[in-house]
C-alpha positions as CSV (number, residue, x, y, z in Angstrom):
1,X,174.2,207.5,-32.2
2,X,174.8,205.1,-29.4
3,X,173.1,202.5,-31.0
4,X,175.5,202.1,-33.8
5,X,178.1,202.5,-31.8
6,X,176.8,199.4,-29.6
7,X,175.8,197.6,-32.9
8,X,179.7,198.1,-34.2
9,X,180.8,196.8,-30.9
10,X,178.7,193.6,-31.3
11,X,179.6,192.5,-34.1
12,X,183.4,193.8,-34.1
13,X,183.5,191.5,-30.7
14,X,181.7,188.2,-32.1
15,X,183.1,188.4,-35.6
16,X,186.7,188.9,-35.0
17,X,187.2,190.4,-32.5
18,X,190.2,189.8,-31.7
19,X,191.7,190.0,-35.2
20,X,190.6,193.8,-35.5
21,X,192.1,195.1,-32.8
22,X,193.6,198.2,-34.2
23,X,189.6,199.1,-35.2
24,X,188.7,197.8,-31.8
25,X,191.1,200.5,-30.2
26,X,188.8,203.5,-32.4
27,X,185.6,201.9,-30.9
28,X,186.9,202.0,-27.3
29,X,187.7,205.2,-27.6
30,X,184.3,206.4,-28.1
31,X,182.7,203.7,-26.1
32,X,184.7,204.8,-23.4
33,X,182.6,208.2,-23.5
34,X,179.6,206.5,-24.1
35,X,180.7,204.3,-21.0
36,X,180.7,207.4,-17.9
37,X,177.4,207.9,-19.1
38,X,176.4,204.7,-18.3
């Protein structure tokens, strides 16, 4: 499940990225999760 998050953020960063930032905001949400585990 990680790996599509990671996948998402990829491509939501270099295709974008800043243009989706609302969908950005639902990615970091459960990246940030992802990210204590880290």
């Amino acid at each position: 499940m990680s790996s599509e998050v990671f996948a998402d953020l990829q491509i939501d960063g270099s295709s974008k990225g800043e243009r989706k930032k609302k969908k950005r905001t639902r990615f970091f949400y459960k990246v940030e999760n992802h990210q204590e585990l880290i």
